[in-house]
N, C-alpha and C positions, 0 to 999 in steps of 0.2 A: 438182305431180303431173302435169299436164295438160302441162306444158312438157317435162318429164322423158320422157315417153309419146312424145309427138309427134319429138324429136331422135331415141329408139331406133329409130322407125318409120322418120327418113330417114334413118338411117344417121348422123347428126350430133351436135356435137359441144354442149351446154346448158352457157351461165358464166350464172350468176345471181348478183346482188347479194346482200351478203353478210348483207342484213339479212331476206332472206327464205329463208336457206340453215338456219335452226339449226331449233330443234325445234318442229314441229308436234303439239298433241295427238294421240294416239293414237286416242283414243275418239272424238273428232272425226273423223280424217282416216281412220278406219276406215271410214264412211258414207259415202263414196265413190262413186259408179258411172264407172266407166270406158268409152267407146266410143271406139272408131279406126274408121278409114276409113283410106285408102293416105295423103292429104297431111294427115289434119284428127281431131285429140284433141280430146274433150271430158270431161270432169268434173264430174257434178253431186253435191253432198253437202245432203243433206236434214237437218234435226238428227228432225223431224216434232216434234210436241206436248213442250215443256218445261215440267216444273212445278216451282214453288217449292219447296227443296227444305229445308224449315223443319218444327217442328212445326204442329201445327193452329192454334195458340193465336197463333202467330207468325206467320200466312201476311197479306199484304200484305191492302187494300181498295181499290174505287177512288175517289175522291178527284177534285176540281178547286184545281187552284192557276193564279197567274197567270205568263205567262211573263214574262223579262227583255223582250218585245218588249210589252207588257201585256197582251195576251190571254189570256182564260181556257182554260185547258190540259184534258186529260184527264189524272189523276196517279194514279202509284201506291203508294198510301202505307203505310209501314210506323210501328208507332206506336214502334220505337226502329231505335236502328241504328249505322252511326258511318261515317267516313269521314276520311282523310289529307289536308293541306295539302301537296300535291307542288309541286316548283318550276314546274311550268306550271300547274295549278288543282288544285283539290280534284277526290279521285277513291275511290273505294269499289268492293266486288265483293260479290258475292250470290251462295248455292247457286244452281244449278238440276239438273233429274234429267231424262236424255235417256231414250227409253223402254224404254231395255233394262235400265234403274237408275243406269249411269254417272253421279256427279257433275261437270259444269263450273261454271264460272265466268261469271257475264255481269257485266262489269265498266263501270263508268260514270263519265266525268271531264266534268266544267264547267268550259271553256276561258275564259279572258279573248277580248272578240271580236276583238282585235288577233292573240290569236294561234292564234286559232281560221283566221283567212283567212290566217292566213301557211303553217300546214300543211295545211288541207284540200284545198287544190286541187294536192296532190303526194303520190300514192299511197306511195312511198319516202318523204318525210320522214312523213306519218302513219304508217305501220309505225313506224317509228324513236321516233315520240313516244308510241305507244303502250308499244311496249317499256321507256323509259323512267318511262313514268307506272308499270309495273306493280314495274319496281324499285322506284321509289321509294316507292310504296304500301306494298311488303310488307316494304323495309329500315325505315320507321318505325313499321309494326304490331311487327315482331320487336322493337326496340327503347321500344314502351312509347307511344310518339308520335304513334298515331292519336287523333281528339278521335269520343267516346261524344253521339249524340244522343241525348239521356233524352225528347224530344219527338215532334217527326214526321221520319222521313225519306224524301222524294220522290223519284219519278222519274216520267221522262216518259214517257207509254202513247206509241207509235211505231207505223205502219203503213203502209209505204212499200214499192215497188217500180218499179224503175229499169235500166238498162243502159247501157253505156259499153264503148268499145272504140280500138284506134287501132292503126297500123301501126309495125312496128320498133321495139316498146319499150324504153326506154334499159335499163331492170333486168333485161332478158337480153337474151341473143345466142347465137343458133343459127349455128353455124360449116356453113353447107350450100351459101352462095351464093346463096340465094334468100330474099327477104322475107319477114316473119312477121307474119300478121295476128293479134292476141287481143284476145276483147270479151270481158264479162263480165255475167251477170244477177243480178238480187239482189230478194229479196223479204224483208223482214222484219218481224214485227210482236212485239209483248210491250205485254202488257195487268196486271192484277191476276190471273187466269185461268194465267198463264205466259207461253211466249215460243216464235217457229218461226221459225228462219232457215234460204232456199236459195239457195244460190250455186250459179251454173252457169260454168265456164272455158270457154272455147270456144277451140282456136288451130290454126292451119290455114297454111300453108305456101304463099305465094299466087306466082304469077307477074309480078304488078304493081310498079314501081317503088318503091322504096324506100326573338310568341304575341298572340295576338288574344283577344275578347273570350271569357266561357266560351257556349258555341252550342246554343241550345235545341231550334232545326228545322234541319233542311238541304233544301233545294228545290232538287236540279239542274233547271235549266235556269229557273229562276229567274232566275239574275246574268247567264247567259252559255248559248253553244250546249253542245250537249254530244257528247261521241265516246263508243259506245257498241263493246265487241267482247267475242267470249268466247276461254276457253283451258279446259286440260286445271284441277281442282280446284286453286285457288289456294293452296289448302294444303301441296300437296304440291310443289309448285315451289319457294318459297325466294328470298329476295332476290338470291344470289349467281347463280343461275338465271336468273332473269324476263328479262336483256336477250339472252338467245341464242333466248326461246321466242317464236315466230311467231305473232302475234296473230290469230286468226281469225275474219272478216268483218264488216271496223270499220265502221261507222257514222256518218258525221260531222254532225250533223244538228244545222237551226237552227230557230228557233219556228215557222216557216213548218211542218215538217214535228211537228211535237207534232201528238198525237191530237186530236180537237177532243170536248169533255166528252160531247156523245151518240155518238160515233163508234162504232158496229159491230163488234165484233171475230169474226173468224170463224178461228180458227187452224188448222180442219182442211179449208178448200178455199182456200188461198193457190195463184196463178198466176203465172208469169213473166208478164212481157209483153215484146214482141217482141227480137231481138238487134242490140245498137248495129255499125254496121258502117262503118267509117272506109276507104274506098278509095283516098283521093288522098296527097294528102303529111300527113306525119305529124304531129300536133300538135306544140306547143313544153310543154316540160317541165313550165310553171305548169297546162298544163290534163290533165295526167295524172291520170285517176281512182281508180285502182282499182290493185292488185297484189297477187301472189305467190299461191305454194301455198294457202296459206287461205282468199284472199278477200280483198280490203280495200276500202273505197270514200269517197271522200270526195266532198261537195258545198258549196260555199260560199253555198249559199243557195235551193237549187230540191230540197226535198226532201220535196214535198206532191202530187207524183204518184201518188193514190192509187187 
């Protein structure tokens, strides 16, 4: 959106990768705010206060489990649930209700930690493996193939806030002749209470160079880190769908970044903290954080800046 804004403004021409070209929620990407200035777009989308979007009887509690790193977590525990065996880790999704009523998706995959560091530190392949994980989620719900926890199922309380940025991003290209600076902010948190994510895009047109056992509990982040992101109700997508829809504003988060059992939540005064701002030569491809319309962000291991 932010990229798309800022080429009309200079008259120039947006190629984006084609894996942040397909569909964006609606109800998401409708939250929006837009500002221009003459070289510089920005984009912030607010989701504000998410709540669990369950009956009463069903709504989560919070809970401590231990993570894969052994420390004791902040959790949030549901006393059933269920969850898919996808070819890169186990992954599952959960209502939630934005406050205008809209149902999304916050969906939640437990990486192996080999390939947890192989795609989190590449904004492009994380998109790519999200989209994957969501096909493959909801190709073996429709087919009968996800496995039912009749016990507890976890997730981790998150509350994290971070920025990343860098020059000449490989996953687009503004045909203008001059450099493209884009950083990105990101606040996110989700408790037992529900969940608040804001991402801000910033890009600006610079003149500087250029079958297993049967499974009683499931604990993400328990075995392994976990990538968290939402979309438009998972429902209504479809498996044949999931890898054209644009994951919106992943998470890639390791123990370090798990809530810590007494941690504070406060969802309704979340703040940026300042904007990453990369001015010299442009990183190399492995430390690409973040990308595309939605949002994305990954960190292989520093994601307890709270």
């Amino acid at each position: 959106m932010a990229l798309q804004a800022l080429s009309e403004q200079a008259g120039a021409h947006t190629i984006v990768d084609s894996s942040l070209s397909g569909r964006l929620s609606q109800s998401l990407g409708s939250l929006g705010t837009l500002s221009i200035s003459q070289d510089t777009v920005s984009v912030t989308i607010d989701t504000g206060v998410m709540r669990w979007a369950f009956e009463q009887w069903d709504l989560p509690h919070a809970d401590v489990f231990e993570s894969y790193s052994g420390r004791d977590c902040y959790g949030i525990a549901f006393d059933s649930g269920w969850f898919v065996q996808a070819g890169l880790g186990d992954v599952t999704h959960c209502p939630m209700r934005l406050p205008g009523g809209k149902v999304v998706s916050l969906w939640c995959a437990e990486l192996p930690q080999d390939v947890f560091e192989k795609v989190a530190a590449d904004g492009l392949q994380l998109t790519r493996t999200c989209q994957s994980l969501m096909a493959d989620c909801l190709s073996a719900a429709e087919s009968g193939a996800r496995r039912d926890v009749d016990g507890v199922l976890m997730l981790p309380a998150v509350d994290v806030r971070f920025a990343h940025g860098w020059l000449q991003p490989s996953f687009v290209h503004v045909d203008c002749g001059l450099p493209l600076q884009v950083s990105q902010r990101f606040c996110f948190a989700i408790c037992e209470q529900g969940a608040r994510c804001m991402v801000e895009t910033f890009a600006e047109i610079t003149g500087a160079p250029g079958s297993l056992p049967e499974v009683v509990d499931k604990f993400f982040g328990a075995a392994g880190p976990v990538v968290m992101w939402f979309s438009e109700d998972a429902l209504t997508i479809g498996a044949a769908q999931a890898g054209q829809v644009v994951p919106f504003a992943i998470y890639a988060v390791t123990a370090e970044g798990f809530a810590d059992p007494d941690h504070d939540f406060d969802l309704h005064h979340m703040r940026f903290g300042p904007r990453f701002f990369q001015r010299h030569a442009s990183p190399p491809e492995s430390l690409l954080s973040s990308a595309g319309p939605g949002g994305t962000r990954s960190d292989p291991g520093r994601t307890s800046d709270r």
